[in-house]
C-alpha positions in Angstrom: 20.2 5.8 7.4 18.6 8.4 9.2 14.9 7.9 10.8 13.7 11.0 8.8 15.3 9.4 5.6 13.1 6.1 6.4 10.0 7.9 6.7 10.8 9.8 3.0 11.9 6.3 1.8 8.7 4.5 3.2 5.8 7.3 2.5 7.4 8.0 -1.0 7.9 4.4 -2.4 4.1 3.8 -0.9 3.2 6.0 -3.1 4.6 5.5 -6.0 3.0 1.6 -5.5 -0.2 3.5 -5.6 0.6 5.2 -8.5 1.5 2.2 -10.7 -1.5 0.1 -9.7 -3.4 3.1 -11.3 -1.2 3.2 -14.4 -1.6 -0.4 -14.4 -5.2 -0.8 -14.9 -6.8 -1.0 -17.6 -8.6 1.3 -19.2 -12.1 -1.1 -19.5 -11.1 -0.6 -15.5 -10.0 3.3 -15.3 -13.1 4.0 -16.4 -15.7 1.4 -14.5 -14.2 2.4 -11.5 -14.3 6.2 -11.9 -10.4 6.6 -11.2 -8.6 9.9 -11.5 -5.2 10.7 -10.5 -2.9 13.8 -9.8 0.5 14.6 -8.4 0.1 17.3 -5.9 2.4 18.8 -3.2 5.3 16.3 -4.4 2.7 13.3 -3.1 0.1 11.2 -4.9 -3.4 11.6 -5.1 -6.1 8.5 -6.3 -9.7 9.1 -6.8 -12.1 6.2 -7.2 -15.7 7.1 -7.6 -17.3 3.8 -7.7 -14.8 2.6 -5.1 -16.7 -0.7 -3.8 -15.1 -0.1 -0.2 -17.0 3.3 0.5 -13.7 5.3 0.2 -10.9 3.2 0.9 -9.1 3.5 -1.9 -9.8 7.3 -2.2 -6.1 8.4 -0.9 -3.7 11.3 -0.9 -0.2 9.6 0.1 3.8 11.2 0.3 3.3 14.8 1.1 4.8 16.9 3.4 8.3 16.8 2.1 8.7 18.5 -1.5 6.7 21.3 0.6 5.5 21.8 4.0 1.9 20.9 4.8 -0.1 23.6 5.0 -3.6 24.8 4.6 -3.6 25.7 1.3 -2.0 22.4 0.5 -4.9 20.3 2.1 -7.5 23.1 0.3 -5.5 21.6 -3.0 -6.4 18.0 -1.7 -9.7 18.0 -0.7 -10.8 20.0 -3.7 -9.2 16.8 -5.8 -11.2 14.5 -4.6 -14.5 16.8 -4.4 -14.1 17.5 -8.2 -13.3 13.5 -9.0 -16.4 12.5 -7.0 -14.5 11.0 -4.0 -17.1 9.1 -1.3 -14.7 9.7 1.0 -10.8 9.8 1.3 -8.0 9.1 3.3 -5.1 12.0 3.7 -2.3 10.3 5.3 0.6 11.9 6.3 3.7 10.6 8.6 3.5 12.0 12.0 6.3 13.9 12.5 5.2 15.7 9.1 2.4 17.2 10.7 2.5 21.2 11.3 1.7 22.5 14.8 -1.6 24.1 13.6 -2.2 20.8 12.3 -5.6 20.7 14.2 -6.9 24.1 12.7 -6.1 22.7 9.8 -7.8 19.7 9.8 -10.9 21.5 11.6 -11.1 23.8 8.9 -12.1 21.0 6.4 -13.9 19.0 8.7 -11.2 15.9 8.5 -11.4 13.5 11.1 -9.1 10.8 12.5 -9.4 7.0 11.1 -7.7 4.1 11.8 -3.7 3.5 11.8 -1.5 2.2 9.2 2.2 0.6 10.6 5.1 1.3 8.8 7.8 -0.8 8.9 11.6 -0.7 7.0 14.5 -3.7 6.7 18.2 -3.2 5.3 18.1 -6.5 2.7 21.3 -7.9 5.3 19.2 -7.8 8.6 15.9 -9.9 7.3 15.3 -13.1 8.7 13.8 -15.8 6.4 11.1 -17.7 7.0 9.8 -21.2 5.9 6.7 -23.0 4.8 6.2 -26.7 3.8 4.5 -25.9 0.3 6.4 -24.6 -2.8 7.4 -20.7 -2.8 8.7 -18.6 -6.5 8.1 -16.5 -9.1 5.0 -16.5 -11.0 5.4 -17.9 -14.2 3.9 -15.1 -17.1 1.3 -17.2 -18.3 -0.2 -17.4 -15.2 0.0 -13.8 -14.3 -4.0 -13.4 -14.7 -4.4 -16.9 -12.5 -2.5 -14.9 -9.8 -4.1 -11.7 -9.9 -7.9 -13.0 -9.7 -7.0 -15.4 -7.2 -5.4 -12.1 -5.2 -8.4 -9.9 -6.3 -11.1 -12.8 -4.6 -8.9 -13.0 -1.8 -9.1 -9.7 -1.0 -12.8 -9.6 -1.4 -12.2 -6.8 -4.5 -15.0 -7.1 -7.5 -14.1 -6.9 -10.7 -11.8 -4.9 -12.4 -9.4 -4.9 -9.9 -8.0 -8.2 -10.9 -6.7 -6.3 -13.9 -5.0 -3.6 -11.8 -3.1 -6.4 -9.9 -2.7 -8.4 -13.1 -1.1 -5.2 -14.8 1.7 -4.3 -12.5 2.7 -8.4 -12.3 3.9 -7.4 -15.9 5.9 -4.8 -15.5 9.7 -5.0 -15.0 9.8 -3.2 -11.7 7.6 -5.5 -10.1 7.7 -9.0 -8.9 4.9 -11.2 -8.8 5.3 -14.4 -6.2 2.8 -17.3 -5.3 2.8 -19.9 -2.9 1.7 -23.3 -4.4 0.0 -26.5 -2.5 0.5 -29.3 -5.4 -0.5 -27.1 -8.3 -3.2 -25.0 -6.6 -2.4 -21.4 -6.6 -3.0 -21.1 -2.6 -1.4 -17.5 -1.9 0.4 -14.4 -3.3 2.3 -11.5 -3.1 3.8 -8.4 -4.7 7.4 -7.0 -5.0 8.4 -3.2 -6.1 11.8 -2.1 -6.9 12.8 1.6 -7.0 16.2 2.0 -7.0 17.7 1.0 -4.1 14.0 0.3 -2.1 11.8 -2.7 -2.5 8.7 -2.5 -1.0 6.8 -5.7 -0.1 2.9 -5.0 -0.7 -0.5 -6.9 -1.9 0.1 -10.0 0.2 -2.8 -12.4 0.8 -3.8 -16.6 1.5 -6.1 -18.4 0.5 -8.5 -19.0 3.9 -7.9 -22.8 3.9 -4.0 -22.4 3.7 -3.9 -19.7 6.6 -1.5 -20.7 9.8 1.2 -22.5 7.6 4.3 -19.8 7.5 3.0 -19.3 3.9 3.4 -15.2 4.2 6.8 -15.6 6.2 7.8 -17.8 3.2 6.3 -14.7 0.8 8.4 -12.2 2.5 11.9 -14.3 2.7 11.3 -14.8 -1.2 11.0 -11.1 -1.9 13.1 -10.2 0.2 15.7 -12.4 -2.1 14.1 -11.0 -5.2 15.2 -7.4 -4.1 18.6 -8.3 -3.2 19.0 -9.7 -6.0 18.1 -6.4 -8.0 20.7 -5.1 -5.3 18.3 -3.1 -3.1 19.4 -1.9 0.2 16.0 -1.5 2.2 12.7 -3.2 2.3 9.5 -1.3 3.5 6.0 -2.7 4.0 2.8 -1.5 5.6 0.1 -3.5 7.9 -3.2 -2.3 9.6 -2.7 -1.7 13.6 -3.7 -4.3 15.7 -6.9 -4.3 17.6 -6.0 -4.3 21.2 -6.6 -7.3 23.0 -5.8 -9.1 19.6 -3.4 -10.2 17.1 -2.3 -9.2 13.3 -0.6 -12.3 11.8 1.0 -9.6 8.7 2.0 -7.8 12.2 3.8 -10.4 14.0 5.1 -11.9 10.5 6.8 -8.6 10.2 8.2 -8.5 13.5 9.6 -12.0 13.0 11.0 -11.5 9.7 13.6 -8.5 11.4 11.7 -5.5 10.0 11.0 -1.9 12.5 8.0 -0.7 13.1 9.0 3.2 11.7 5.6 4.5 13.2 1.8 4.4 13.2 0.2 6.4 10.7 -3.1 8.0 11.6 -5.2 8.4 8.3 -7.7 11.7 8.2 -10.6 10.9 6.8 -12.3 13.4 4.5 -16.0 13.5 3.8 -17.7 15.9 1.0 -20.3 16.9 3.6 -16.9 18.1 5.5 -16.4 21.9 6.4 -15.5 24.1 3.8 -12.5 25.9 4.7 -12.9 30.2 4.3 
């Protein structure tokens, strides 16, 4: 597959993810949280007003390929999250989407750059499985809500968001998987299929089970899980490393045969940002 067909396959199926976590929560949730949602320029756009992170999970993901990115495009954006009360919001776009008058563009309504998100892609045949000492599956449906608040504290996420993790662990596209110490529930992770992609997301351990190959263990048994429902590529997403220091999900991947596609700079919108004319 062709390095500009990985980037469709990895931006798109990210957002998509996004897009069933917010058709996923409920609606005690939707509306506690402030969440709107729209499709624009072929990409996804989420809205949280009381987002408890400040703006993290304000986001614009997957354009630039149904249409070019342009300035009227980004006008379409940032007007989306200024009329769904956005704190702040993340546009993030893969690199070599980016137009040449990409700065004008972003200078026009005042976006600036935040951190990096890695990208990374597998084919199913080239992972390389991992192993942990503790017991690794599927999470049984009954204890869908166990997983999802144990997830949801992990992450440091207040409530309401248990439900949005909760809610795609019932869906048939999606796989939830734990990681067990006796019959403590000590770690999870998340598994979407589309089609012939998987993507491997909304992986987390418990603080006193950290350093044990439980998340290398996580990734072998999703990466089974989508071979199973006869997908062809894995992709997954990580935070850049600070420099100087390492990123355990990082090196996991690394380890576990997946390519770092590229680093994703996210452009962080404000609503005290320029206007454009």
């Amino acid at each position: 597959m062709s390095p500009r067909d990985l980037t469709r396959l990895a931006e798109l199926t990210e957002a998509e993810v996004n897009r069933q976590y917010v058709t996923a929560t409920s609606e005690r949730g939707r509306v506690a949280l402030g969440i709107s949602a729209a499709d624009i320029g072929g990409g996804f756009s989420l809205a949280m007003r009381n987002d408890p992170t400040g703006g993290g999970w304000n986001k614009t993901l997957g354009i630039g390929f149904a249409e070019p990115v342009t300035k009227k495009l980004i006008g379409e954006v940032v007007d989306f999250h200024r009329e769904h009360g956005s704190p702040s919001a993340q546009v993030q776009i893969a690199p070599e989407l980016l137009p040449p008058d990409w700065e004008d563009i972003r200078e026009a309504f005042g976006l600036t750059p935040g951190g990096h998100m890695m990208k990374f892609a597998c084919a199913v045949e080239d992972f390389k499985p991992g192993t942990t000492d503790l017991r690794v599956g599927l999470v049984d449906p009954q204890d869908v809500d166990k997983w999802a608040t144990m997830l949801s504290v992990i992450f440091g996420m207040p409530e309401h968001f248990d439900s949005m993790i909760a809610g795609t662990g019932r869906r048939p596209d999606f796989r939830p998987l734990a990681a067990w110490d006796g019959d403590e529930m000590v770690a999870g992770g998340s598994l979407f299929i589309d089609g012939d992609v998987a993507s491997l997301n909304t992986g987390a351990t418990k603080a006193s089970h950290r350093n044990r190959g439980i998340q290398s263990a996580l990734l072998t048994a999703r990466a089974q899980a989508a071979a199973e429902a006869g997908c062809r590529w894995l992709v997954t997403e990580t935070g850049k490393p600070t420099e100087g220091e390492s990123n355990s999900s990082y090196n996991n991947m690394l380890r576990s045969g997946f390519t770092l596609l590229y680093a994703r700079q996210s452009w962080i919108w404000k609503p005290g940002g320029v206007v454009a004319a």
